[in-house]
C-alpha positions, -999 to 999 in steps of 0.1 A, spaced: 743 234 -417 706 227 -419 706 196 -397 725 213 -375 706 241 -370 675 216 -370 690 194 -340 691 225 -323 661 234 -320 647 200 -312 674 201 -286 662 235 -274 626 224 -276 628 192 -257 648 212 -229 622 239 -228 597 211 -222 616 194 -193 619 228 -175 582 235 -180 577 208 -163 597 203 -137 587 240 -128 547 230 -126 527 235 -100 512 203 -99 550 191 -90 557 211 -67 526 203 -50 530 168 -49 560 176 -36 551 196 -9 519 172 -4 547 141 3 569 164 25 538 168 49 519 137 45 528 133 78 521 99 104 509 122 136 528 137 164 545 127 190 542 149 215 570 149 249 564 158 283 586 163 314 574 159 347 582 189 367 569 202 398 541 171 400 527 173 367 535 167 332 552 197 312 546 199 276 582 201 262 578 199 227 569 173 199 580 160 166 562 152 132 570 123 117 557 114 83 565 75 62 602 72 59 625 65 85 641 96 106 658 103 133 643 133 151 657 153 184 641 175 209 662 200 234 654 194 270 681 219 281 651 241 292 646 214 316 667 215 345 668 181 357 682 161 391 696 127 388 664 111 376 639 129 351 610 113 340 595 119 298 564 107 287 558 102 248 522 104 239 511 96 193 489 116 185 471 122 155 480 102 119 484 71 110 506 45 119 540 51 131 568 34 162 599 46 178 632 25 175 647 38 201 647 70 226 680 83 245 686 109 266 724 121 256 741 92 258 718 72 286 690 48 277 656 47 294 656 34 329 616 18 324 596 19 291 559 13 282 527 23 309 529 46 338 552 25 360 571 7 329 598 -23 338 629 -17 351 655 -21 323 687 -13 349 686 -51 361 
């Protein structure tokens, strides 16, 4: 009975330690200190009515994600032009960018190449 009762506590003890510690601050700021650790902004603008509307933008930090922005807001024709601009952070790249379904007509500088050949 007495090494059960002794297992137990050392049981109860080693838990209680565990939970201590996964409860510590110093965790949960690391954790929270890795969530925004963050690679800069990317920031997306719509040109409308001859200039460039700020439409929204989208943190990144050092693991892979795929991100999406609304542009419903946006009432569009049968082209619409979106500019990305990085800001801020360190290094970071985009894979790819879509608008619903349809891939970018022209990518990279302010005229781009013509991807629709």
């Amino acid at each position: 009975m007495g090494k059960i009762r002794k297992s137990f506590w050392i049981v109860l003890l080693i838990t209680a330690m565990l939970l201590t510690l996964a409860a510590s601050p110093v965790a949960a700021s690391n954790q929270k200190l890795m969530e925004s650790n963050d690679n800069g902004k990317i920031f997306v603008y719509i040109f409308k009515d001859n200039f460039w509307q700020p439409a929204g933008s989208l943190s990144f930090d050092k693991y892979l994600r795929q991100k999406e922005l609304n542009l419903d807001n946006f009432p569009t024709d049968s082209r619409l032009k979106v500019k990305l601009v990085k800001k801020g952070g360190g290094s970071a790249h985009l894979d790819a960018v879509f608008l619903g379904e349809a891939a970018p007509l022209k990518v990279n500088g302010e005229e781009g190449f013509n991807l629709a050949g």
